[in-house]
C-alpha positions in Angstrom: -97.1 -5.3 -138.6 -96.1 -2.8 -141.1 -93.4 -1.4 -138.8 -91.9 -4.9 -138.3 -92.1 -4.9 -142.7 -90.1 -1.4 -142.4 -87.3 -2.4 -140.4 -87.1 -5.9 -141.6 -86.9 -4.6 -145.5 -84.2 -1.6 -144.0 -81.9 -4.8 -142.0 -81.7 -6.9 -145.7 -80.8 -3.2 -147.2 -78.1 -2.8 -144.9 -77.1 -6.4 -144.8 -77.1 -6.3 -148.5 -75.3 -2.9 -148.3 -72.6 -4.3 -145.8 -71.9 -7.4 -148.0 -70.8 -5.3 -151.0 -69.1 -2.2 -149.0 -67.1 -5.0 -146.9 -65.8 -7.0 -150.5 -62.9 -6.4 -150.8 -61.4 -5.9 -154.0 -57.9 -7.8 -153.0 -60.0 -11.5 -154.1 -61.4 -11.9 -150.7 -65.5 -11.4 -150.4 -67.9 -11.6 -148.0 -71.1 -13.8 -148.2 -73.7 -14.6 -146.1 -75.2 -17.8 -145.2 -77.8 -17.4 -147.5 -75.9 -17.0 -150.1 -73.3 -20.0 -149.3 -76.9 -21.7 -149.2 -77.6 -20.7 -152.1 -74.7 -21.7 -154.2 -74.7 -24.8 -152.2 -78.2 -25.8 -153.9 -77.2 -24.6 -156.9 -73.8 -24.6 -158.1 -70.9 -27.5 -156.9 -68.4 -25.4 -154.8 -65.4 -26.1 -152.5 -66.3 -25.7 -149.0 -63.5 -25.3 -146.6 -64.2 -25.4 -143.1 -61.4 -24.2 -140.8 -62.4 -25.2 -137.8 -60.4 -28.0 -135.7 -61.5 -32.1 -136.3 -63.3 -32.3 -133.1 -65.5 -29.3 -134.1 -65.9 -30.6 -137.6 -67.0 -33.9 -136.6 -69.3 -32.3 -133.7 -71.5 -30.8 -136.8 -71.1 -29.8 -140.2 -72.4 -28.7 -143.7 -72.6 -31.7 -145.7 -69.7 -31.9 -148.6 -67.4 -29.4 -146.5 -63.8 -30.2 -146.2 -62.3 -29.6 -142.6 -59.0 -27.9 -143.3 -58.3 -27.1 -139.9 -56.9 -23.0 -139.1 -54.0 -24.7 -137.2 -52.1 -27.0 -139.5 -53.1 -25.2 -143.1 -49.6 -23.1 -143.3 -48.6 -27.0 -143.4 -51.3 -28.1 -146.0 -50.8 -27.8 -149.7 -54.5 -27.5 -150.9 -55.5 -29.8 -154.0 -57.2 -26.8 -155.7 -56.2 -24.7 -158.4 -55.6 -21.1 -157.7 -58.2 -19.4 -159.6 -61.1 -21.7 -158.5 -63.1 -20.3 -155.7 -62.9 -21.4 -152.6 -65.3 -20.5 -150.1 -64.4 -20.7 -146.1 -66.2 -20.8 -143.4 -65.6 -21.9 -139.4 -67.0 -21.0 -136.0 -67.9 -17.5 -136.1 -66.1 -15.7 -138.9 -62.9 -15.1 -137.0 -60.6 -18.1 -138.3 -62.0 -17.9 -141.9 -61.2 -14.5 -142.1 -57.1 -15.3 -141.5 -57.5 -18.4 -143.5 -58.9 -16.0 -146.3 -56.1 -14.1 -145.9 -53.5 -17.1 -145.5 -54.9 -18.2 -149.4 -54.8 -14.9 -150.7 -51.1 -14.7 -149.6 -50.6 -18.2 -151.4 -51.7 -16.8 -154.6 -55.9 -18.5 -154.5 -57.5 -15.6 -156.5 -61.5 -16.3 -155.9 -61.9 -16.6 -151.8 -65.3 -16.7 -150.2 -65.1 -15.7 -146.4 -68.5 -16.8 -145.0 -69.8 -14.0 -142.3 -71.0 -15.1 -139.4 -69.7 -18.9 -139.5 -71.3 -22.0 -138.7 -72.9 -19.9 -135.6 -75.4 -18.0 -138.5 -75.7 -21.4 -140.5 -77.4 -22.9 -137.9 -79.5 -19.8 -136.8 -80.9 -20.0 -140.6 
C-alpha cells in the first residue's frame, strides 16, 4: 500500500510538472481533465469541442459548443479575443491545431484540454 501511495503521489508530481513545463507561453496552455472539471463546477467558461457533429451528438460535456476541426477556418467565432476559450476533442490531437488555428486569429487566452474526451470519460 505505501508503495502504490509513492508512485501515485510521484505520477500527480509529474503530471503536475508536465502541465506547467508543456504551457506554453505563446497563449496556448495545457489542462487536464481535472482541471477543465474543475472550472466547469466553478467558473462559467467557453467550451469548444472540435470534434465532427456525429461525434458530438454521439456524447458530450454538457454546455460544450461543437465547432467542428473541419469547417472552423470557415467559422467566425462569437467570442471576444481575449476571453478564454478552452478546447477540447477526441484525443488531444485536433484541439491542439484548433489551439493553434485561434492563436493565429489573434484569441489570446486558449485552453488545449490533454487527453480529450478519451481522459474525460476515464475520470
Amino acid at each position: 500500500m505505501r508503495k502504490l501511495t509513492i508512485i501515485l503521489s510521484i505520477l500527480v508530481i509529474v503530471t503536475v510538472g508536465i502541465v506547467v513545463f508543456t504551457s506554453k507561453e505563446d497563449g496556448i496552455t495545457q489542462i487536464d481533465v481535472e482541471t477543465l472539471q474543475n472550472r466547469l463546477e466553478n467558473e462559467e467558461i467557453t467550451l469548444l469541442d472540435v470534434r465532427e457533429l456525429d461525434e458530438y451528438e454521439g456524447g458530450h460535456i454538457e454546455g460544450a459548443v461543437n465547432a467542428p476541426l473541419s469547417s472552423l477556418n470557415e467559422t467566425e467565432l462569437p467570442y471576444a479575443k481575449d476571453e478564454p476559450i478552452y478546447i477540447i476533442c477526441r484525443s488531444g490531437n485536433r484541439s491542439a491545431q484548433a489551439a493553434e488555428l485561434l492563436q493565429d486569429r489573434g484569441y489570446t487566452e486558449i485552453y488545449d484540454v490533454s487527453g480529450g474526451m478519451i481522459a474525460w470519460e476515464q475520470r
